[in-house]
C-alpha positions as CSV (number, residue, x, y, z in Angstrom):
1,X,-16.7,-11.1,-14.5
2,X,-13.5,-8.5,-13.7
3,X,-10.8,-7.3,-15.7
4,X,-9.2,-10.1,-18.2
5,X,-5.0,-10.4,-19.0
6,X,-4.0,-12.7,-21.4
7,X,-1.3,-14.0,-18.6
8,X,-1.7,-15.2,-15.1
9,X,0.0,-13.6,-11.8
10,X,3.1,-15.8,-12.3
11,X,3.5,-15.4,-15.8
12,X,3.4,-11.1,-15.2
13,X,5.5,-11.5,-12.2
14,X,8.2,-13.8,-14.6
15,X,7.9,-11.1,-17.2
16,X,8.5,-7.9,-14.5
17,X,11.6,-10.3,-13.2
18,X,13.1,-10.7,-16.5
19,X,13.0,-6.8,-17.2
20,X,14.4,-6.4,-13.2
21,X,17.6,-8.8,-14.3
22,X,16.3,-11.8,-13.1
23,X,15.2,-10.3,-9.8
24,X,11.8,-11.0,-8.3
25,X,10.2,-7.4,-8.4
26,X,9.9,-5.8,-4.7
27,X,6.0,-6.0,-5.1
28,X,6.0,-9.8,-5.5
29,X,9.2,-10.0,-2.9
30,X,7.0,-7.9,-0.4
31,X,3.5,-9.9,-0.5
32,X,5.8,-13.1,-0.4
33,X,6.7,-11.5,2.9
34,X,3.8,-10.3,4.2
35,X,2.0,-13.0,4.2
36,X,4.5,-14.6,6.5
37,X,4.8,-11.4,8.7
38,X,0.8,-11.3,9.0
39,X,0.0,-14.8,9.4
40,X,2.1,-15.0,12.4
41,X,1.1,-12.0,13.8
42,X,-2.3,-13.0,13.8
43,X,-1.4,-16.3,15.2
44,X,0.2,-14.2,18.3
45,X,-3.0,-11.8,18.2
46,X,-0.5,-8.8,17.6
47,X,-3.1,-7.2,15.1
48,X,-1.2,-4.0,14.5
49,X,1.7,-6.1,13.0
50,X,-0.8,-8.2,11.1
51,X,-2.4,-5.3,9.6
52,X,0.7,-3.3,9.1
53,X,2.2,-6.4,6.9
54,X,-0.9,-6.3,4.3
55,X,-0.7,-2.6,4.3
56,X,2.8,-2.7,3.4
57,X,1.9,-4.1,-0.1
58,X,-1.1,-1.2,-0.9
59,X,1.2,1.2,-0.1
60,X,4.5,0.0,-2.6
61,X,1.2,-1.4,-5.2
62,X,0.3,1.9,-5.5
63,X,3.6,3.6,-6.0
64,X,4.8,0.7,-8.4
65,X,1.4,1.7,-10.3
66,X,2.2,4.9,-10.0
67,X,5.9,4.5,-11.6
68,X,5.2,2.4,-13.8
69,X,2.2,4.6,-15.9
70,X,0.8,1.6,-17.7
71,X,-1.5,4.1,-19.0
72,X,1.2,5.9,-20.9
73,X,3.0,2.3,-22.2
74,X,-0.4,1.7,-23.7
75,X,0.0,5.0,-25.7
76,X,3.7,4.4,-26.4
77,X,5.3,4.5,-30.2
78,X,8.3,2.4,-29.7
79,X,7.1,-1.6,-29.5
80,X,4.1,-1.2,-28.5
81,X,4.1,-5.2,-28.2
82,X,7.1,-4.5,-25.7
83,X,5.2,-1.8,-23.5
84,X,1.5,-3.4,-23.8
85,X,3.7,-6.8,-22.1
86,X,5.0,-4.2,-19.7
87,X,1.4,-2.3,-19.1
88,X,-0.3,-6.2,-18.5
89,X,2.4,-7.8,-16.4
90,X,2.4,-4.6,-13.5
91,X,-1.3,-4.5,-14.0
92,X,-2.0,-8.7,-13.1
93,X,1.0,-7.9,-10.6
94,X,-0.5,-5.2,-8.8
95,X,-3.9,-6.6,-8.5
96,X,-2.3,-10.0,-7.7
97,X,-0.8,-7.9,-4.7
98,X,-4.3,-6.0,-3.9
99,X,-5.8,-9.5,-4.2
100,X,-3.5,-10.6,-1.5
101,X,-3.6,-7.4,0.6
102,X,-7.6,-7.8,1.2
103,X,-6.9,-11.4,2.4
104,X,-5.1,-10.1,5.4
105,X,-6.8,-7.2,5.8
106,X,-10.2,-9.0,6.0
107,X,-10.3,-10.1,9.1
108,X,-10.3,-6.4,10.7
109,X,-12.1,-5.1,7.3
110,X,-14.6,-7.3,5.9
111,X,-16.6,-5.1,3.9
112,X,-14.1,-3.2,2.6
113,X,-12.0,-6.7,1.6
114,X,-15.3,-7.9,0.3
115,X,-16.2,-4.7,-1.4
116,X,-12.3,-4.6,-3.5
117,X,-12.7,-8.6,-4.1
118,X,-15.7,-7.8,-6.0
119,X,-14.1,-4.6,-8.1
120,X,-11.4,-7.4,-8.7
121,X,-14.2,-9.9,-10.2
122,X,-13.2,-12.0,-7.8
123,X,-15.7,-14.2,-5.4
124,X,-15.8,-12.7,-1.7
125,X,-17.3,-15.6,-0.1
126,X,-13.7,-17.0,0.1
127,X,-12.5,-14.5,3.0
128,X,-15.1,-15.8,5.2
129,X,-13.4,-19.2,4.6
130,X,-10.3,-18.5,6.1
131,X,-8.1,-19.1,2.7
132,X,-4.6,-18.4,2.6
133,X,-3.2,-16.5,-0.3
């Protein structure tokens, strides 16, 4: 099995919502998008598009990661109940994202896609299957 979060990829995108004033974070808003943006572009064979979509959500995953420094809210003295929600909501919210982002990346990368699903704990068999996100 992968990594384990006592919430699922809704629940952590709720919690990152509340703390953003209600807003859906721009992670979650950007995948929503993508997977829109992509699945038509593959549907009119413009690959570039397609590929550019799912690459749009590694590239603001790893910033949000990045800004967000769950690895220092773990560590933090003031609520730690407060910062561990924090550290596990962007966590299941950026591999939510990643999770999505090797679904339209893996029919132009399948052994990379397959490779990440697997870190994720996930089962890779489902990208040959054509499943949407």
């Amino acid at each position: 099995g992968g990594l384990s979060f006592p919430l699922s990829a809704s629940e952590a995108a709720d919690n990152l919502a509340k703390a953003n004033g209600g807003e859906p974070h721009a992670l979650v808003t950007t995948a929503e998008q993508s997977v829109r943006v992509s699945a038509a572009a593959y549907e009119e064979m413009d690959f570039s598009r397609a590929l550019d979509a799912a690459l749009a959500i590694t590239q603001l995953g790893n910033r949000f990661i990045q800004e967000l420094e769950p690895w220092a809210l773990y560590k933090a003295d003031e609520d730690a109940e407060e910062a561990t929600l924090r550290a596990h909501s962007g966590i299941v919210v950026a591999m939510e994202a990643l999770r999505i982002a090797m679904v339209l990346l893996a029919p132009a990368v399948p052994g990379l896609a397959s490779r990440v699903y697997a870190q994720l704990g996930l089962d890779a068999s489902v990208l040959r299957g054509g499943v949407v996100p």
